[in-house]
N, C-alpha and C positions, 0 to 999 in steps of 0.2 A: 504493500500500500504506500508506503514512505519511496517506494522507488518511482511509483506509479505518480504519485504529485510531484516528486521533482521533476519527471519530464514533461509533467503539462507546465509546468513555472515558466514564464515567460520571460525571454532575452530580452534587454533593451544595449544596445551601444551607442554610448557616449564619447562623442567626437571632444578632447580636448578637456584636460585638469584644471581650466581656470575658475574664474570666480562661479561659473554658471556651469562648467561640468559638475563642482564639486556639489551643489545641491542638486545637478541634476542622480546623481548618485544616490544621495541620501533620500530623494523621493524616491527611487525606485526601491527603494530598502524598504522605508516607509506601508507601501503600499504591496509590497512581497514578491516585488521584481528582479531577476535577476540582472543587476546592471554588469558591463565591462566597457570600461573607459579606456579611448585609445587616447596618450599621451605622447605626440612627437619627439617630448624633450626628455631629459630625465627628470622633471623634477615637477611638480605642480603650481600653478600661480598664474599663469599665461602673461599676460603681459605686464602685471603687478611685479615679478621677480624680476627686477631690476641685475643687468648681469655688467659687468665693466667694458668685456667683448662681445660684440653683435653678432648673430645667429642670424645666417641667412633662412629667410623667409619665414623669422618671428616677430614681430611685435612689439617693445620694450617701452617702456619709461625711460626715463631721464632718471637721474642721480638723486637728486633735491625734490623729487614731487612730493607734494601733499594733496592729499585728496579732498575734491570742494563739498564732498558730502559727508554732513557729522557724522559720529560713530553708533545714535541712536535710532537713524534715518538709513545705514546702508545693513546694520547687521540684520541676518538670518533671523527668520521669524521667533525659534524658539532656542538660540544659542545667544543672547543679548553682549554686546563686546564689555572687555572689563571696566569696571568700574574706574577704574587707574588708570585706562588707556588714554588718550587728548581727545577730544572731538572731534576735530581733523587731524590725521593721523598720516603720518608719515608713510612711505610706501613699505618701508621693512615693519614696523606695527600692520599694516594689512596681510602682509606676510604672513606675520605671526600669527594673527586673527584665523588666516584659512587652517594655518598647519594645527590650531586647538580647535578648530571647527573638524578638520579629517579623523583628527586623534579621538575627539570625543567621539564621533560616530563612526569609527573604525573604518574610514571610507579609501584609506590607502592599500589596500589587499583587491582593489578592485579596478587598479589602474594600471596598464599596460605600456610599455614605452613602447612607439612605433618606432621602427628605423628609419623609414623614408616617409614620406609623405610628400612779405613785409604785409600789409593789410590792402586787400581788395578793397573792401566797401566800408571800413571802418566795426566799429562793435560799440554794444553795451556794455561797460565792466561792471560787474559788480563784486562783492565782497564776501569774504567767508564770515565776519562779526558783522549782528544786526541788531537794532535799537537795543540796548539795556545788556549789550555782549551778548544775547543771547546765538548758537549757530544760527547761520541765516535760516538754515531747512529749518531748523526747528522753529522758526519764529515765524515761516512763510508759507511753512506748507501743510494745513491742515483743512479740515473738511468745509469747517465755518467760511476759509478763506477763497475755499475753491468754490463755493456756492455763491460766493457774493463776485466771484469774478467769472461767473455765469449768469446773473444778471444784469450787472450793470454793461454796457456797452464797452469794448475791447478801446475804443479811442477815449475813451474816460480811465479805463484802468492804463493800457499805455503811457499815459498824460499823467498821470500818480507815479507809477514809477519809475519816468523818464525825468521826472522833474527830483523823485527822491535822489538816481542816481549823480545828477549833475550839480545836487543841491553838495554833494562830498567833492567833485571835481567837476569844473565845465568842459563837458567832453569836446567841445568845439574848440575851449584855449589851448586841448591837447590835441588836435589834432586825430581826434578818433570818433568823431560824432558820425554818425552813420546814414543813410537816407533812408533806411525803413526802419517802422518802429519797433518797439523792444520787443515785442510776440514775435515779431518775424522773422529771428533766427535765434539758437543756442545762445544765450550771455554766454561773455567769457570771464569767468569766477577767476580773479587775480587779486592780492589787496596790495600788492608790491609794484605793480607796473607805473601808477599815478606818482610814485615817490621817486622811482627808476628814473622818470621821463623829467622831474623836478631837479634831480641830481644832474641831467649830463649823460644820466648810463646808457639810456633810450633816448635812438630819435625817431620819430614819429615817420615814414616814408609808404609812396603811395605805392600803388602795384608794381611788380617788376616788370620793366620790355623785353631786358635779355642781359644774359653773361657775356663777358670777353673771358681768355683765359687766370685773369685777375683779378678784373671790375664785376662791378654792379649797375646796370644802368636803368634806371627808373623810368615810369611814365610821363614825368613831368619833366624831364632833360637831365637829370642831377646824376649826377656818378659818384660812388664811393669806388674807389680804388683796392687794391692788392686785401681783398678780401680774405681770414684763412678758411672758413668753410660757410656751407649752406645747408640751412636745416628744413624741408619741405615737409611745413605742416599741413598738410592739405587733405586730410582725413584717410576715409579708406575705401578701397573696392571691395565691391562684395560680390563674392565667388563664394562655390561649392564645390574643389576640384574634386573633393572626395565621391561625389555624387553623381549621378547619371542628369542630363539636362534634360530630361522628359519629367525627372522629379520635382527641381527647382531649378525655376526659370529666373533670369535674369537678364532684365532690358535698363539701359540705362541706370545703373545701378537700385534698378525698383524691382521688388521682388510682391510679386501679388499673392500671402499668407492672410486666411484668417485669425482673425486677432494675433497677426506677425505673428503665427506659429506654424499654423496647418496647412498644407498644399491642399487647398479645396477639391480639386478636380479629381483625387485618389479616388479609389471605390472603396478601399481602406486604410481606417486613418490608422497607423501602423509608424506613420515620421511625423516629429514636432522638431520645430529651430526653436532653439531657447537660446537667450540672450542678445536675436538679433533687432531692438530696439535703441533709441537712441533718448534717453529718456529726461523731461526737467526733473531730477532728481536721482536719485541713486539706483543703480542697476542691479545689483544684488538681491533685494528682497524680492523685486520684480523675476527674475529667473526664477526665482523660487516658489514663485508660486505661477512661475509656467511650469514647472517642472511638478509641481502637485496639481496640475490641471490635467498635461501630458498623460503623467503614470496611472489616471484617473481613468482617462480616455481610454489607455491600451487597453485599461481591463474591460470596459465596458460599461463603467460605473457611471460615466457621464456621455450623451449623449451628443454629439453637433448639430449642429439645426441642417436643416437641407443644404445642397448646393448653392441653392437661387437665393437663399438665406443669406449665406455665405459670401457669394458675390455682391450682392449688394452693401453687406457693410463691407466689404473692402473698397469701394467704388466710394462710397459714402466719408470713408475716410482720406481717401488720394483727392477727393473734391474738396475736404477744410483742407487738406494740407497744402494744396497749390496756393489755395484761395487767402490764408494765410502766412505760410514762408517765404522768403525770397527764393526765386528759382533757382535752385542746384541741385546738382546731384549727392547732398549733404542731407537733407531735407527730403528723405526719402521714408526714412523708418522714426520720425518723429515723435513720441509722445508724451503726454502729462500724467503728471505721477499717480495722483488721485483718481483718475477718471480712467486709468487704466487696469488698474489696480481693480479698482469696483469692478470693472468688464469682467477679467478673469474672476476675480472673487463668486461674481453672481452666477458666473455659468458652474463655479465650482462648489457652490452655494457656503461659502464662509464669509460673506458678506457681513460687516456687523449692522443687527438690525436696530436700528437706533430708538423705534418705540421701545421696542422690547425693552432694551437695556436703562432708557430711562422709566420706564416703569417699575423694574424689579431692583434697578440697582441706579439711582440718579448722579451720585457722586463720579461712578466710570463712565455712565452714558455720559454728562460733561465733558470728561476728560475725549471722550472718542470723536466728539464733537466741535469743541472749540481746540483741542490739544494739538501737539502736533501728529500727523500720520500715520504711525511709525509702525511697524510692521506687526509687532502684537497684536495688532488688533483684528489680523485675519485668524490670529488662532484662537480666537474669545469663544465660536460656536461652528459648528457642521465638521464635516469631516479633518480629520487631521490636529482638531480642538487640545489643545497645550493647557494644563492644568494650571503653568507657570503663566501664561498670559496677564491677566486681570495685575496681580502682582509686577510684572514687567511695566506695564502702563503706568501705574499710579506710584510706583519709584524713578520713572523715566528722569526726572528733573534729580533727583540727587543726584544720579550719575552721571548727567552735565553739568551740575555744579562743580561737583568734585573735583577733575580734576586741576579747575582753576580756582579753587578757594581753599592752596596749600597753606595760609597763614588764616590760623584763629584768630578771631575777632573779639576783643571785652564789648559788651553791651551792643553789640549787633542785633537790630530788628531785621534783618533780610532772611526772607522765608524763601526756601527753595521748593517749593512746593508751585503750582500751576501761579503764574504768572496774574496779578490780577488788572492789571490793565485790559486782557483781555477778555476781564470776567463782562464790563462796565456796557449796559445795556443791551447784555447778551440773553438774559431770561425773558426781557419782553418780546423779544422774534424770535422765540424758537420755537412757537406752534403756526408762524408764519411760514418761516422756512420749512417747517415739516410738509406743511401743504402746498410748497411748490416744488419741494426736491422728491417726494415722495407721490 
């Protein structure tokens, strides 16, 4: 009998140990799949593992990155990062982060090494601290805030925080003011470039024409000279080499997946892409709970809507996304944290239901509601439901505080508890909003 259920167990392979193979791993555990992870390199991380020499045909960091999303906004639903960790964290702390994420759920017995396998149009910068120090995600990206910037019209919220950004530096005296507005492309989260550009260190120049074998010569006439090198930030292409192209197609770097996961057109959904999203907000938990939708699907636990279903939200999505980004081939796989989040949640029915919770338990519905986003809160009910949740949520703010409040304070009133500025005229619209978001 024990032999007879191992071979009906179902294979899944995971392309790739990075940030979004390793939970796809743990959902397939999770859910009683047998995963096997192919890893090109030796070692796990994908492009977080920062190495000194360059690896043809991988991915890398830089030396000094830190990452623009806090550490309560990118961790794993039910693995919460340490309490000691920074809130933006270093790329050798993200490191760390995955290697006690594999270790605690034993996910490294499951990975295989493969052998083979200057500014255009200007930007928005914005910053990783926001009003009151708080991390920016944490201060920006919550349900309350996503609801109200679903109502009010996008050139009224544009205008808020186009005027917040220049209100810290005027992106025009720098040289980086941009002609579309801030929805309509990726900010570029830096808090060091404005000071860069103050100093001397940075100088502001407009697109390149061309190289000499020494120069640089710019659009506007201008040459810097005996240049030592050039770094082409210029995002990425997206391939499948591993794949057959009758699987996943690819036109102009636009790939037509339900809910950027599913090849519609399969007779069976047997392949999910996880990770291939470009997301305002952190990528991590997002995988994660592609990968508990995924391992959901393989079994048959969760159902996809029809084709015709199918196609039309993807059509429905490439029509905001024109209709709001600037045209590139950057602005292909797009999305917002929140409202992505709920898509998969709902088809995967972990949705937090907000009557619910502020009926039975008002102090967390609060918190799920004005708080910030943060990934607990898809483990609160239905499948996959984390007993540690509720807990996670309603200590979230200690463990922001933490580890920038290393000197005790005598006679300090500062509560680290939910923020109350953003408590202020929040009970009298919340059976308002209930009736328009629901």
């Amino acid at each position: 009998m024990l032999e007879e259920n191992k071979k009906m167990t179902k294979r899944v392979a995971v392309i790739g140990a990075g940030a979004s193979g390793l939970t796809a791993i743990k959902c397939c555990l999770d859910e009683g799949l047998e995963p096997t992870c192919f890893e090109k390199t030796d070692d796990i991380g994908g492009l977080w593992r920062y190495k000194d020499e360059p690896e043809d045909g991988r991915a890398s960091i830089y030396k000094s990155v830190v990452i623009n999303t806090s550490k309560e906004m990118m961790c794993f639903s039910d693995f919460p990062t340490p309490e000691d960790f920074p809130n933006y964290m270093h790329n050798s702390r993200i490191m760390e982060y995955f290697r006690m994420y594999a270790e605690k759920f034993n996910l490294l017995k499951y990975i295989q090494n493969k052998v083979f396998l200057s500014t255009r149009r200007g930007a928005w910068v914005t910053h990783r601290v926001a009003k009151n120090g708080y991390p920016r995600d944490i201060a920006n990206v919550s349900r309350f805030q996503n609801l109200i910037r679903k109502i009010l019209p996008s050139s009224v919220t544009n205008y808020m925080v186009e005027s917040a950004l220049n209100s810290r530096f005027n992106h025009c005296n720098f040289g980086l003011l941009p002609q579309h507005r801030f929805s309509g492309q990726h900010p570029t989260v830096n808090d060091e470039l404005p000071n860069r550009i103050f100093s001397g260190y940075v100088q502001i120049r407009p697109n390149v024409k061309e190289f000499t074998s020494t120069d640089v010569i710019f659009e506007d006439g201008t040459v810097e000279k005996n240049i030592d090198a050039v770094i082409f930030a210029t995002g990425y292409s997206i391939s499948f080499p591993f794949c057959d192209h009758s699987l996943l197609r690819v036109n102009n770097n636009k790939v037509y997946l339900y809910k950027y996961m599913f090849p519609y057109h399969l007779e069976m959904y047997t392949l999910a892409v996880v990770g291939l999203i470009q997301p305002i907000g952190a990528i991590m938990p997002i995988s994660e709970l592609q990968c508990r939708l995924a391992t959901r699907v393989f079994k048959g636990l969760v159902k996809l809507p029809d084709k015709e279903a199918m196609a039309f939200d993807i059509g429905k999505k490439k029509f905001k996304m024109d209709h709001r980004y600037v045209p590139s081939q950057r602005h292909t796989i797009q999305v917002d944290y929140v409202e992505y989040m709920d898509e998969l949640a709902t088809l995967l029915g972990v949705k937090p239901d907000l009557l619910r919770l502020f009926a039975t338990d008002p102090s967390l519905g609060f918190q799920v509601l004005f708080g910030p986003c943060t990934p607990y809160q898809f483990r609160l009910m239905g499948p996959g439901r984390w007993s540690g949740a509720k807990n996670a949520i309603m200590t979230q703010w200690n463990r922001i505080i933490k580890p920038t409040k290393t000197r005790t304070l005598k006679n300090s009133t500062q509560d680290a508890s939910f923020p109350k500025m953003l408590i202020v005229g929040a009970i009298v619209i919340i059976l308002a909003i209930f009736m328009f978001y629901y």
